[in-house]
ChimeraX commands (.cxc) that place a marker at each C-alpha (Angstrom):
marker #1 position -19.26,-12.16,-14.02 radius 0.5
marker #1 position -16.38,-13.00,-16.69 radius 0.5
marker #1 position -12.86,-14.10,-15.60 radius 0.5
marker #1 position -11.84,-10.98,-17.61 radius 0.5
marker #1 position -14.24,-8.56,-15.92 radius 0.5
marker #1 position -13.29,-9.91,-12.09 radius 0.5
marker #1 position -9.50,-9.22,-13.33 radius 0.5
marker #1 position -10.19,-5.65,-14.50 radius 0.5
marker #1 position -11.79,-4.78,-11.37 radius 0.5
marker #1 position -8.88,-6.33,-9.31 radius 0.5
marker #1 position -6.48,-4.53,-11.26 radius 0.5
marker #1 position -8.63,-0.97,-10.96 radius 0.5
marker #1 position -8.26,-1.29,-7.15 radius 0.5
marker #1 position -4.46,-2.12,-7.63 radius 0.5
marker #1 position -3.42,0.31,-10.02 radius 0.5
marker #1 position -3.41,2.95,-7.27 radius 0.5
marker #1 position -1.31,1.18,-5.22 radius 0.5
marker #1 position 1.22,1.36,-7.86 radius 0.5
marker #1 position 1.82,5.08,-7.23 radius 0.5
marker #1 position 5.22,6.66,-7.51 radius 0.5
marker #1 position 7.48,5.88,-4.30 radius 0.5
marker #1 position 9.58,8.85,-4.56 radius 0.5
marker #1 position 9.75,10.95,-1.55 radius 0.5
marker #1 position 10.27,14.20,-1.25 radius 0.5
marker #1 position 13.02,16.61,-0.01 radius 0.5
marker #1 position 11.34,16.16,3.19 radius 0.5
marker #1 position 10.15,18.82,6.21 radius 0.5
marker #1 position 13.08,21.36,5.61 radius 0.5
marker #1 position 12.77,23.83,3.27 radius 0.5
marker #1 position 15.49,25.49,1.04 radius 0.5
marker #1 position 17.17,28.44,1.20 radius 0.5
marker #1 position 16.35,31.22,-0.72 radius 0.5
marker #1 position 17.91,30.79,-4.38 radius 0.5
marker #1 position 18.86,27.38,-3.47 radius 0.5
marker #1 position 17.31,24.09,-5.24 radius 0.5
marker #1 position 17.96,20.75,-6.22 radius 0.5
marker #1 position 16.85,17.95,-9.24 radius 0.5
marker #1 position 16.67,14.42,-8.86 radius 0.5
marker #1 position 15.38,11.93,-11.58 radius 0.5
marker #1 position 14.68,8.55,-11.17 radius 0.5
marker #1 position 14.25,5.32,-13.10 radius 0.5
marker #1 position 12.30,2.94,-11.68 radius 0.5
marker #1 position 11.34,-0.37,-12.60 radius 0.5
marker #1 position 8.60,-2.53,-10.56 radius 0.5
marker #1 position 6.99,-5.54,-10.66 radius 0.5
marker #1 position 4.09,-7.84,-9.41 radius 0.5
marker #1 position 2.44,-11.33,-9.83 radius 0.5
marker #1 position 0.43,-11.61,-6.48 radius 0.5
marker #1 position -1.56,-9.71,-4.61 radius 0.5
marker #1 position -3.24,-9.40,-1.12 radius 0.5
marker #1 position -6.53,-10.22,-1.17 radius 0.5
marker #1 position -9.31,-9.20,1.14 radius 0.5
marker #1 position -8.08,-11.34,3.87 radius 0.5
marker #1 position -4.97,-9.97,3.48 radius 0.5
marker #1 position -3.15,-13.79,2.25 radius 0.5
marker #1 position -1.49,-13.50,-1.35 radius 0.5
marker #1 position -2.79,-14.76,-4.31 radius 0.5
marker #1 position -1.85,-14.85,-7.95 radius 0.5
marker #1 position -2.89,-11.87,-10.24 radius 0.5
marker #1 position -1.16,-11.46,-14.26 radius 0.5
marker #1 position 1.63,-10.52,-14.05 radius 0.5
marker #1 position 2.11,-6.17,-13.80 radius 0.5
marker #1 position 4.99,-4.46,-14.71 radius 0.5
marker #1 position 5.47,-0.52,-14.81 radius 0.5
marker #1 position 8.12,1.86,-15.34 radius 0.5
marker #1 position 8.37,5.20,-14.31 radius 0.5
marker #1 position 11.09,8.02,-15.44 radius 0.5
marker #1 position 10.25,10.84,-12.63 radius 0.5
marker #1 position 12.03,14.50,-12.33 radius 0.5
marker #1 position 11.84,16.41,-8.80 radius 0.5
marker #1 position 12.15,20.15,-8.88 radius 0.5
marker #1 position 12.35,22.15,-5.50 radius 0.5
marker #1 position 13.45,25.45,-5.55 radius 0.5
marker #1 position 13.61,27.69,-2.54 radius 0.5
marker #1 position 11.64,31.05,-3.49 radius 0.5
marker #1 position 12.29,32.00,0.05 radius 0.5
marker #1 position 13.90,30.41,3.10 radius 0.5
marker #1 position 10.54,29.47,4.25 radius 0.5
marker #1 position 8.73,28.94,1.13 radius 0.5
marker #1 position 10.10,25.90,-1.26 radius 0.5
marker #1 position 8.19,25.49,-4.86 radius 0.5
marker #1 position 7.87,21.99,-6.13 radius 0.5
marker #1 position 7.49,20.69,-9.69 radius 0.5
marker #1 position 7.91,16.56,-10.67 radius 0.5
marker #1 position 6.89,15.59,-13.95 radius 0.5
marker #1 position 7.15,12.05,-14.99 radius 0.5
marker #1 position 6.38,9.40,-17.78 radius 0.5
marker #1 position 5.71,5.96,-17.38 radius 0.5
marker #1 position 5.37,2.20,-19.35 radius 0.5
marker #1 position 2.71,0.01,-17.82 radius 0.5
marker #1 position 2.18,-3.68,-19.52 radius 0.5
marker #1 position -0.36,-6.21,-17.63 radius 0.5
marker #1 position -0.28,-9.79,-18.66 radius 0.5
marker #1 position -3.22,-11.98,-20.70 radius 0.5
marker #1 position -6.08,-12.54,-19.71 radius 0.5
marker #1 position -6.23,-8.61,-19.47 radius 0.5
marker #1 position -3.48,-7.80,-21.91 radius 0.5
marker #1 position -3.31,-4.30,-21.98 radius 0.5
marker #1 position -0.59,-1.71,-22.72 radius 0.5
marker #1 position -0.11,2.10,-21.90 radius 0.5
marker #1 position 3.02,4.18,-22.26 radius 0.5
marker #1 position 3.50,8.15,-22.05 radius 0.5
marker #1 position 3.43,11.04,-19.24 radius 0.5
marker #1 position 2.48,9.85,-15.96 radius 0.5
marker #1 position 0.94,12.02,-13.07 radius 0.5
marker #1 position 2.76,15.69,-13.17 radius 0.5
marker #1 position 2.82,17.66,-9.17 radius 0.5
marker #1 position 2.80,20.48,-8.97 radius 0.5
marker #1 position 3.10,22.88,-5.49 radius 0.5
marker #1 position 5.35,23.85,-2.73 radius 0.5
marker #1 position 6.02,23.61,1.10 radius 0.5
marker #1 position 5.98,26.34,3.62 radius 0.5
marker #1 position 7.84,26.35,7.13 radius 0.5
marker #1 position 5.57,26.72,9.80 radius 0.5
marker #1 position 7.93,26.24,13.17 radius 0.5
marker #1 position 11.52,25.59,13.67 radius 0.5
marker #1 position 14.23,25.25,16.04 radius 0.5
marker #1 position 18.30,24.70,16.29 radius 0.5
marker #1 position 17.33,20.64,15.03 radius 0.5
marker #1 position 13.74,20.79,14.29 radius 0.5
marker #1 position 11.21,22.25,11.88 radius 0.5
marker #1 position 7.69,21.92,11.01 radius 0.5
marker #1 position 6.15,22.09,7.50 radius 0.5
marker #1 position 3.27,22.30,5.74 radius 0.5
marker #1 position 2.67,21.15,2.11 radius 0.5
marker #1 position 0.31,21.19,-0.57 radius 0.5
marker #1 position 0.18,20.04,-3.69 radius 0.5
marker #1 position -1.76,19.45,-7.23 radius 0.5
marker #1 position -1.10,16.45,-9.24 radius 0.5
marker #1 position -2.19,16.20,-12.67 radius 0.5
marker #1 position -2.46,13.30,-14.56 radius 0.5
marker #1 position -1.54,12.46,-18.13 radius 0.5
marker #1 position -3.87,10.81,-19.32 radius 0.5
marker #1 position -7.86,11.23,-19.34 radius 0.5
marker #1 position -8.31,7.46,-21.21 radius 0.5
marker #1 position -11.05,5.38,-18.76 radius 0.5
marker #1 position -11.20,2.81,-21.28 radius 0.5
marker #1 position -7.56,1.18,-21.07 radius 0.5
marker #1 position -6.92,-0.88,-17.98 radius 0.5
marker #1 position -3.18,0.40,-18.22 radius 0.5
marker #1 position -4.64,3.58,-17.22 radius 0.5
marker #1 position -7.06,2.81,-14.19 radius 0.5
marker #1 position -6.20,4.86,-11.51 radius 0.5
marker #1 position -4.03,7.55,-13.54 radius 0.5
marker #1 position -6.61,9.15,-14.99 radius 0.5
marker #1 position -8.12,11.69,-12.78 radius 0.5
marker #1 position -6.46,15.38,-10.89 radius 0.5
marker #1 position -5.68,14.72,-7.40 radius 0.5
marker #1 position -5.01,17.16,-4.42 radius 0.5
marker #1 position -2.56,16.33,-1.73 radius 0.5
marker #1 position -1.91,17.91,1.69 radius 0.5
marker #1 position 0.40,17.16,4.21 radius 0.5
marker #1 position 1.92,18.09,7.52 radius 0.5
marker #1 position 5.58,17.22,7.75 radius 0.5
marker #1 position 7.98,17.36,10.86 radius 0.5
marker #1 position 12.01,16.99,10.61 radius 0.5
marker #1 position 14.22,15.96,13.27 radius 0.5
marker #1 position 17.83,15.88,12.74 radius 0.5
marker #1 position 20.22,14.45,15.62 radius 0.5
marker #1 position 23.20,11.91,15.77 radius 0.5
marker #1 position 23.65,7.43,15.93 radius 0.5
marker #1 position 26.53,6.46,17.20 radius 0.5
marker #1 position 28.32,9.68,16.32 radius 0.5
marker #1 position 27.02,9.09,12.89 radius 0.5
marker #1 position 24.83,12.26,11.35 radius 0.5
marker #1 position 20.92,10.93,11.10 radius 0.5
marker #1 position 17.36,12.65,10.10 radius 0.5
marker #1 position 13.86,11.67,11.02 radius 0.5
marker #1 position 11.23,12.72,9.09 radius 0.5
marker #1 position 7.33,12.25,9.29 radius 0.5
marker #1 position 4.50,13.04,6.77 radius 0.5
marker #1 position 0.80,13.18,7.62 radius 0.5
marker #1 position -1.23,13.67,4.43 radius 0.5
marker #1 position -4.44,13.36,3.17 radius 0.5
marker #1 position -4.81,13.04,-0.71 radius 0.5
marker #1 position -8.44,13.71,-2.02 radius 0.5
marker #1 position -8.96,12.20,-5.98 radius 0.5
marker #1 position -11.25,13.01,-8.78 radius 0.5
marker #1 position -13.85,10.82,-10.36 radius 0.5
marker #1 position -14.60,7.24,-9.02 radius 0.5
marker #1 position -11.23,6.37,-6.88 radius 0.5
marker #1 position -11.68,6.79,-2.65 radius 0.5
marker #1 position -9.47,9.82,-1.32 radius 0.5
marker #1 position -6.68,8.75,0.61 radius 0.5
marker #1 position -4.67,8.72,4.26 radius 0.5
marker #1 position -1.15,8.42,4.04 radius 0.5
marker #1 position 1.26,8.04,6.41 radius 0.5
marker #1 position 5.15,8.59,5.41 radius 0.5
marker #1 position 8.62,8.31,7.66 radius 0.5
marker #1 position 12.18,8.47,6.64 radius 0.5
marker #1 position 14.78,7.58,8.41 radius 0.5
marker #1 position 18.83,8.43,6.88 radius 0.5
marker #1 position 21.76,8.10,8.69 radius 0.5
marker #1 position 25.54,9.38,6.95 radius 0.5
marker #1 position 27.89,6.45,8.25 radius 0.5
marker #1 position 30.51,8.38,6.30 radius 0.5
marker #1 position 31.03,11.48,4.63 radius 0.5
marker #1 position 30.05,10.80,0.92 radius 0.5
marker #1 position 27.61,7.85,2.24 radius 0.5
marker #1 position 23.79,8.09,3.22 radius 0.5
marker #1 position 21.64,5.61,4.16 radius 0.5
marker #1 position 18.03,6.22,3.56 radius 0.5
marker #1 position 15.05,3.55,5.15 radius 0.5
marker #1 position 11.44,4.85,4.39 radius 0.5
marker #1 position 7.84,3.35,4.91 radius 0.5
marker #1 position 4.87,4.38,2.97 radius 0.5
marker #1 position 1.35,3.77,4.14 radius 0.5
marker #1 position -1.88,4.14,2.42 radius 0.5
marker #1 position -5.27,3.55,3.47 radius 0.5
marker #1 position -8.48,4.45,1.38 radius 0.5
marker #1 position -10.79,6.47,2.54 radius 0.5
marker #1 position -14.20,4.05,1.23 radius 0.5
marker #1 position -14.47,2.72,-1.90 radius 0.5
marker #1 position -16.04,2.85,-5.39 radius 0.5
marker #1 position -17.51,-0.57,-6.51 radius 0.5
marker #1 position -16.93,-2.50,-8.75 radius 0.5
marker #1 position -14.21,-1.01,-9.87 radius 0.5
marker #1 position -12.39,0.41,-6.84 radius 0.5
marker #1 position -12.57,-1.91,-3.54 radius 0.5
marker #1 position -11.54,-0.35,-0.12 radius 0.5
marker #1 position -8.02,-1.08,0.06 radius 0.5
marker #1 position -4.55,-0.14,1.92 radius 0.5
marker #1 position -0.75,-1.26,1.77 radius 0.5
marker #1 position 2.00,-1.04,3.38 radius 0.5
marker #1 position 5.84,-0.49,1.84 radius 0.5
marker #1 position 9.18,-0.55,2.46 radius 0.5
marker #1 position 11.88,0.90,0.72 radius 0.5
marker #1 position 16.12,1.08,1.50 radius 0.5
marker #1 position 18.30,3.92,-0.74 radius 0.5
marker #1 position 21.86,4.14,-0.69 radius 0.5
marker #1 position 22.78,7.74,-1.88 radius 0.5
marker #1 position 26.43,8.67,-2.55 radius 0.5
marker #1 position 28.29,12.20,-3.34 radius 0.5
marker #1 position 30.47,11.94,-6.01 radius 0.5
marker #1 position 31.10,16.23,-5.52 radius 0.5
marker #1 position 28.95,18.83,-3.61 radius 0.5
marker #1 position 26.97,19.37,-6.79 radius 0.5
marker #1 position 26.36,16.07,-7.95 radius 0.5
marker #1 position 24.71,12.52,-6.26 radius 0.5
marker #1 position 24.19,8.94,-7.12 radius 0.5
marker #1 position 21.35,6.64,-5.50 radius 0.5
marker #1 position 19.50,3.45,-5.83 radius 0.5
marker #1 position 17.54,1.37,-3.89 radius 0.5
marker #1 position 14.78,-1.10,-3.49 radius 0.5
marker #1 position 11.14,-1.24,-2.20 radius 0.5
marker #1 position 8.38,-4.08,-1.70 radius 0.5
marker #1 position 4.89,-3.80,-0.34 radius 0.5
marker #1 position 5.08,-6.01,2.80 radius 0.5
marker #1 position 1.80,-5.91,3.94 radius 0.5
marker #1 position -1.85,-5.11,2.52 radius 0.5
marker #1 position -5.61,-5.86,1.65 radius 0.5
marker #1 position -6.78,-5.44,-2.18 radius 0.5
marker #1 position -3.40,-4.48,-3.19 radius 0.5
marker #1 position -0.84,-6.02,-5.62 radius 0.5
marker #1 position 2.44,-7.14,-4.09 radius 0.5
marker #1 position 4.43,-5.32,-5.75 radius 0.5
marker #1 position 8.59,-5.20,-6.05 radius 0.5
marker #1 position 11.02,-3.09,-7.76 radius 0.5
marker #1 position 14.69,-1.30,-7.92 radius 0.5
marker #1 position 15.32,2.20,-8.23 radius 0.5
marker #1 position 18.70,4.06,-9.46 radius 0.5
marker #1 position 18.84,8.52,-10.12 radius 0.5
marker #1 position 20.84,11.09,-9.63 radius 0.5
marker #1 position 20.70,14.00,-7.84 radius 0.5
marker #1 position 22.24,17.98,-8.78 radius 0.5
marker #1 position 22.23,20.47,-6.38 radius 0.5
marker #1 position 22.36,24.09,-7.31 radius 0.5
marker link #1:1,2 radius 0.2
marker link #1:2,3 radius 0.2
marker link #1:3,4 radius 0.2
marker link #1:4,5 radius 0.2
marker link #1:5,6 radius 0.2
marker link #1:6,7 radius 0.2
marker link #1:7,8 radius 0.2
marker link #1:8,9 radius 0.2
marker link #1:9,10 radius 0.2
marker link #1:10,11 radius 0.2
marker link #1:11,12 radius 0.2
marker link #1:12,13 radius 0.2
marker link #1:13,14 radius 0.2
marker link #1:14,15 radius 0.2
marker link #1:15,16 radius 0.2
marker link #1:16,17 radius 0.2
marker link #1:17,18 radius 0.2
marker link #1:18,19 radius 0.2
marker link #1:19,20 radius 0.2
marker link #1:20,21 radius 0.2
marker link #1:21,22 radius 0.2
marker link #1:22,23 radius 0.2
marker link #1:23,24 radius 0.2
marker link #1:24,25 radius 0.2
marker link #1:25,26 radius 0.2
marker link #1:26,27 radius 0.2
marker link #1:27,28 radius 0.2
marker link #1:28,29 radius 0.2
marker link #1:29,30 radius 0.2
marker link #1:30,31 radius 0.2
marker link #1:31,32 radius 0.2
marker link #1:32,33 radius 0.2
marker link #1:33,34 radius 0.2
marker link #1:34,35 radius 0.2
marker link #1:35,36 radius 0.2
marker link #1:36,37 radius 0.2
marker link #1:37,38 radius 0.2
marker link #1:38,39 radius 0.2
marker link #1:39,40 radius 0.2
marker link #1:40,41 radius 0.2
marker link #1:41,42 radius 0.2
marker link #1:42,43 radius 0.2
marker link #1:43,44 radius 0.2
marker link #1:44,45 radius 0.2
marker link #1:45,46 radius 0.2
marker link #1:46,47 radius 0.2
marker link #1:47,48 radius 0.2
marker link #1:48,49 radius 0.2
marker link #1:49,50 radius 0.2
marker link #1:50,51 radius 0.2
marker link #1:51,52 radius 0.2
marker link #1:52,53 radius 0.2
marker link #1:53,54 radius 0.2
marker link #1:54,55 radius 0.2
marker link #1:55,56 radius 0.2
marker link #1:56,57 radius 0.2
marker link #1:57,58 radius 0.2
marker link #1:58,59 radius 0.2
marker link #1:59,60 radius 0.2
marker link #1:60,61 radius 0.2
marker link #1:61,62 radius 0.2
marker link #1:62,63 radius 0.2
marker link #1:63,64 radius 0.2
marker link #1:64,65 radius 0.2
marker link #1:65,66 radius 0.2
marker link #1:66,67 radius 0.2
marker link #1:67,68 radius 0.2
marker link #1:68,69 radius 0.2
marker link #1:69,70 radius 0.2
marker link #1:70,71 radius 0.2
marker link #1:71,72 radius 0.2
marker link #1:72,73 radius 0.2
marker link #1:73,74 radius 0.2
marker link #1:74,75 radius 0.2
marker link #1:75,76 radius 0.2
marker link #1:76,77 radius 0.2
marker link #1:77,78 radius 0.2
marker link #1:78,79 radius 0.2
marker link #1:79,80 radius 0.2
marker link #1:80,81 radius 0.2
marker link #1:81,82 radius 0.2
marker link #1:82,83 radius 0.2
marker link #1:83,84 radius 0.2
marker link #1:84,85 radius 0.2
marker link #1:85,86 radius 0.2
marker link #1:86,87 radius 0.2
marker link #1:87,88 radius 0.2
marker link #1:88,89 radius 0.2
marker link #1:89,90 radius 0.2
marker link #1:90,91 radius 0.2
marker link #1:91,92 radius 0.2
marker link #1:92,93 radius 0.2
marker link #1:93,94 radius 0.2
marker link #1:94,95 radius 0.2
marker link #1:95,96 radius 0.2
marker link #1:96,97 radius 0.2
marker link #1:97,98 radius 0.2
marker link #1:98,99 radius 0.2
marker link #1:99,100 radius 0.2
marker link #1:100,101 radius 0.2
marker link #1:101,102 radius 0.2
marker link #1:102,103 radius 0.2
marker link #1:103,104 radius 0.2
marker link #1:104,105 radius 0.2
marker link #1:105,106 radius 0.2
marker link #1:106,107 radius 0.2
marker link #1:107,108 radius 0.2
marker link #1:108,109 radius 0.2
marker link #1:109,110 radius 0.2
marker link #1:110,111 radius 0.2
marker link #1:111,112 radius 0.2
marker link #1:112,113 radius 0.2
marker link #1:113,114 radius 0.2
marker link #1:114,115 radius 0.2
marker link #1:115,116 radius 0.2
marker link #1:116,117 radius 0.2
marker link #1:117,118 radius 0.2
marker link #1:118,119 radius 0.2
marker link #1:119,120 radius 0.2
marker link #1:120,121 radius 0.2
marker link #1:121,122 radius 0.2
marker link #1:122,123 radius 0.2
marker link #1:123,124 radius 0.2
marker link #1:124,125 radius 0.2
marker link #1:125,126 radius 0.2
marker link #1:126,127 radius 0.2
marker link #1:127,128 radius 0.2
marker link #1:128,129 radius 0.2
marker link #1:129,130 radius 0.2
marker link #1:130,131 radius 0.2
marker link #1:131,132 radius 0.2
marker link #1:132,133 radius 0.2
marker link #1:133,134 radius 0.2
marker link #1:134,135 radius 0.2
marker link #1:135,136 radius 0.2
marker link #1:136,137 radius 0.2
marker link #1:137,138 radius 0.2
marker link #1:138,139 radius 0.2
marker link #1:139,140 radius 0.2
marker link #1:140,141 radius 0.2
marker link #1:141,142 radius 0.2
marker link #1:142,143 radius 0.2
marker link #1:143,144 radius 0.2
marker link #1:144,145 radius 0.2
marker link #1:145,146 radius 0.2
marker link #1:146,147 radius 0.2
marker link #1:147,148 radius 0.2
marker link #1:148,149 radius 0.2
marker link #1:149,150 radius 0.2
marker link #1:150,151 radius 0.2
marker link #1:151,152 radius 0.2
marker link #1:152,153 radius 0.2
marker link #1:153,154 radius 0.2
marker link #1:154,155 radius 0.2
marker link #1:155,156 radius 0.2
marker link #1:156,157 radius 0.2
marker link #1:157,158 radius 0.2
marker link #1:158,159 radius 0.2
marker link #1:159,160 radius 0.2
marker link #1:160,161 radius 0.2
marker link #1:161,162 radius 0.2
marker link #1:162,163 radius 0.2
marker link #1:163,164 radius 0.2
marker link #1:164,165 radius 0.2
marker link #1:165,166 radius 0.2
marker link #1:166,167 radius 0.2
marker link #1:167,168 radius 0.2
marker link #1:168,169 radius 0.2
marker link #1:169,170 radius 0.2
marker link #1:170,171 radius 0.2
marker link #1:171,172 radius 0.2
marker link #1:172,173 radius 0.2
marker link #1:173,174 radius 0.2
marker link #1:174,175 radius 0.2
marker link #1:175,176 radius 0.2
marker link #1:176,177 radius 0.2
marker link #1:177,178 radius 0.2
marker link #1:178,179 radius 0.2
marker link #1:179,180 radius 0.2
marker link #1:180,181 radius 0.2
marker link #1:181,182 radius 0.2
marker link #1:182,183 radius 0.2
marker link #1:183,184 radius 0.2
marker link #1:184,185 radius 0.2
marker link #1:185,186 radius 0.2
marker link #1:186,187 radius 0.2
marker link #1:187,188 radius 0.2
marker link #1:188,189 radius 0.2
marker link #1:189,190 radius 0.2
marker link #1:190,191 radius 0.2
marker link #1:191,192 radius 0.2
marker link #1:192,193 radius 0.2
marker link #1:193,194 radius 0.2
marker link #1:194,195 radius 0.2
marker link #1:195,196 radius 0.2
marker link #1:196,197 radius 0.2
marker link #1:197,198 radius 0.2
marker link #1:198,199 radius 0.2
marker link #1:199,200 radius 0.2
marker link #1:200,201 radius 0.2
marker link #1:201,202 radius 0.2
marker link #1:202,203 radius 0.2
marker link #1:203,204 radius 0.2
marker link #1:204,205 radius 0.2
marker link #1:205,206 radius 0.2
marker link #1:206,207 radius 0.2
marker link #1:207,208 radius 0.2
marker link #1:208,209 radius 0.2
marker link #1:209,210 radius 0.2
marker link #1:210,211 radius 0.2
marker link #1:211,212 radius 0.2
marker link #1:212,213 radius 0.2
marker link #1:213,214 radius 0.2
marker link #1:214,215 radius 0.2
marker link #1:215,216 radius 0.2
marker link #1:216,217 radius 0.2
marker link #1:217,218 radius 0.2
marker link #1:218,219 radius 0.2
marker link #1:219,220 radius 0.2
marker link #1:220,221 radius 0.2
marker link #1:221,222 radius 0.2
marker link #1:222,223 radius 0.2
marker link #1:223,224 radius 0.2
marker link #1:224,225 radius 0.2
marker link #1:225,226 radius 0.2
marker link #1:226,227 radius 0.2
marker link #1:227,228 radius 0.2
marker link #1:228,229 radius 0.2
marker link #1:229,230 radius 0.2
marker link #1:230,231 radius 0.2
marker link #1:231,232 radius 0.2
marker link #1:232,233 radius 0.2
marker link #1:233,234 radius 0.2
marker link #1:234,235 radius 0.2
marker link #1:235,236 radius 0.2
marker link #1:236,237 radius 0.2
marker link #1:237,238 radius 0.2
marker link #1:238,239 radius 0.2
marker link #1:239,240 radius 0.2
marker link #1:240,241 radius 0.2
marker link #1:241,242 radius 0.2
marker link #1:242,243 radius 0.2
marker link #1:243,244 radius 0.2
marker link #1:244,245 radius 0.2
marker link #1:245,246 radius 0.2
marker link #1:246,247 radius 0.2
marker link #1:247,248 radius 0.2
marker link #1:248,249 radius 0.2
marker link #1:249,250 radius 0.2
marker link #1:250,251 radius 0.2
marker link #1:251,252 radius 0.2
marker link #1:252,253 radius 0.2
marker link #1:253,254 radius 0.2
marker link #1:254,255 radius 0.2
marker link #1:255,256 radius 0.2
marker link #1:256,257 radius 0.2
marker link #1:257,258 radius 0.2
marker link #1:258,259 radius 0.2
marker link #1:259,260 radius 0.2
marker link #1:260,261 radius 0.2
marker link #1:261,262 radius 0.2
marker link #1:262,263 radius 0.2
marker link #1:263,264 radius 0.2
marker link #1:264,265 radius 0.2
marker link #1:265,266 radius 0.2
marker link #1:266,267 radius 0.2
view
């Protein structure tokens, strides 16, 4: 097998782990006529990945960026519809040298409340997302080419640190994919604490583990990442954040690093 060929099926296990890292609202829903954008830049990077064995190696060099809108809109107080549409610029080094830039996966769904209490609520969530592009040919495009269906159960805690305001919040989901990439477990939690009034802290992990595999192209694979926000109010309307993620951990997976900055307008 060419040097080329092992590269392009290293890469088409990778590329999914280079899906977007922005969460969600979380487990709460909104309230009725209430709703919220946020749009982020993000800009990420990798040059080594974790092979089989789970040790790093080097892989060409993989840069992607992503310009992401999040819609949620509360058509009830238990019902809140979600729309994200994004684009995105993905470039992958020689020996592979290939190139792709224009709309990137597009969700489309909405969360329900299921339970609640005075600090407490459990959600349910389900969403389409649809890709936006159909191109198998480009390696730029390797796991962003097919419709995907994700469902997850979420659960929302809020209580206090120190005095300090805080949230907890959990995501179970299983993602299922068209065409030749494994479905997917994923396992989500969020942790934010307000050390001041204008100031929140956000600290998430993401975890992804595929369900099989697809050879040659798509290995069995999973990852694990971490990622720190700072958001701050500027009014009650409007919100600054940016932050910073890296995958820490993983098998068949690029290690992958990058910096996020958005805003956020709440209506």
């Amino acid at each position: 097998m060419s040097r080329v060929r092992i590269i392009l099926r290293v890469l088409g296990g990778f590329g999914v782990a280079l899906s977007s890292t922005q969460a969600h609202a979380g487990a709460w829903t909104l309230d009725q006529g209430r709703g919220h954008v946020v749009v982020t830049a993000t800009a990420s990077s990798a040059n080594e990945s974790f092979d089989h064995a789970r040790k790093l190696q080097s892989t060409p060099r993989y840069n992607k960026f992503e310009f992401e809108a999040l819609l949620e809109y509360g058509v009830t107080d238990w019902f809140t519809a979600i729309v994200s549409p994004g684009m995105q610029h993905i470039d992958i080094a020689a020996p592979v040298s290939a190139r792709r830039t224009g709309l990137g996966y597009s969700e489309f769904g909405g969360r329900g409340r299921i339970f609640y209490g005075d600090n407490w609520v459990l959600s349910g969530q389900a969403t389409v997302r649809v890709p936006g592009t159909f191109d198998a040919a480009n390696p730029a495009a390797i796991g962003y080419n097919g419709f995907e269906h994700d469902f997850r159960l979420l659960y929302g805690y809020s209580f206090s640190v120190g005095g300090f305001p805080a949230f907890l919040d959990l995501q179970l989901a299983q993602r299922f994919r068209s065409g030749d990439p494994p479905n997917e477990l994923r396992f989500d939690a969020t942790l934010g604490v307000r050390p001041g009034p204008q100031w929140l802290v956000v600290a998430q992990l993401f975890n992804v583990i595929s369900e099989g595999a697809s050879p040659p192209v798509f290995p069995s694979y999973d990852y694990s990442k971490f990622q720190l926000t700072v958001v701050y109010d500027l009014t009650r309307q409007w919100s600054v954040h940016a932050g910073g993620f890296t995958t820490y951990h993983g098998r068949n997976a690029l290690q992958e690093n990058g910096l996020q900055i958005g805003t956020w307008y709440r209506f």
